[in-house]
C-alpha positions in Angstrom: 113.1 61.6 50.8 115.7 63.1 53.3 116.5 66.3 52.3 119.9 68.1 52.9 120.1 71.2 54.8 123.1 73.7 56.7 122.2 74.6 60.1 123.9 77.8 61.9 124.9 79.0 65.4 122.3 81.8 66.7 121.8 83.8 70.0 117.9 84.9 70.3 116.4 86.4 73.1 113.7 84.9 74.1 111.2 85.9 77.0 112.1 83.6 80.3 109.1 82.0 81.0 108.2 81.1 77.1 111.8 79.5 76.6 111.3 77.4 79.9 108.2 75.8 78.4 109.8 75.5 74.9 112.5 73.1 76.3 110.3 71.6 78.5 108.3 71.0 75.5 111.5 70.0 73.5 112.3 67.4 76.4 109.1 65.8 76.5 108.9 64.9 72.8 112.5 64.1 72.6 113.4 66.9 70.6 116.1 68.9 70.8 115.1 73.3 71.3 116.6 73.7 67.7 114.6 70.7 66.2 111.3 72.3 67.8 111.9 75.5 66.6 112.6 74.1 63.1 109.1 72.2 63.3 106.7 74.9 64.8 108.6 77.4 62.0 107.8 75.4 59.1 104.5 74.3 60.2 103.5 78.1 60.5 105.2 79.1 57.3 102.0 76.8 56.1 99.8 78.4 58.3 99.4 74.8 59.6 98.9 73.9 63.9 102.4 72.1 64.6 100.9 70.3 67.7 98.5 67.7 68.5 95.5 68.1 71.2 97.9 65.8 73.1 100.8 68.0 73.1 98.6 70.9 73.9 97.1 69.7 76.6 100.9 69.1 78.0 102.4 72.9 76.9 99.5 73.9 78.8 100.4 71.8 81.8 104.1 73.4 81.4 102.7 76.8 81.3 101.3 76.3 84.7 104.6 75.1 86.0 106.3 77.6 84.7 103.5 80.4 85.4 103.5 81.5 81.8 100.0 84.4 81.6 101.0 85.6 77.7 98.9 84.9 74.9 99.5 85.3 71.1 98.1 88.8 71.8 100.6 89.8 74.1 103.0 89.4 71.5 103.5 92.6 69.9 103.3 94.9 72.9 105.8 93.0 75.0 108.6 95.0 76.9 111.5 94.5 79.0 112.0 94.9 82.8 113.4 98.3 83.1 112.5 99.8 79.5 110.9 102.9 79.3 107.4 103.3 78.3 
């Protein structure tokens, strides 16, 4: 069953590196940034993996391209070029 929904217009920020993969990510399963977003979201809400060993295996090709070092655990004590400490 198709289910109705309202999307809306956002501005995130969203770390360089990290949104390089996402698209590249996006563009390699046809999706559009907004649709993968949607997906991972929901699939986490679950506490479910959104992506296959396939589709890991390519993010982690993309995060070589894209020299992409963070890790989950990186993702509370990140900070901006230029903020103070």
């Amino acid at each position: 069953m198709t289910k109705s929904i309202e999307r809306v217009q956002t501005g995130v920020r969203v770390e360089k590196r990290t949104l390089k993969v996402l698209k590249g990510l996006a563009e390699h399963l046809d999706l559009s940034l907004g649709d993968l977003l949607e997906g991972m979201a929901l699939h986490c809400f679950e506490n479910l993996p959104p992506f296959s060993n396939e589709t890991l295996k390519k993010i982690e090709q993309l995060k070589s391209v894209y020299d992409l070092d963070l890790k989950a655990s990186d993702s509370h004590s990140l900070r901006e070029t230029g903020d103070k400490a």
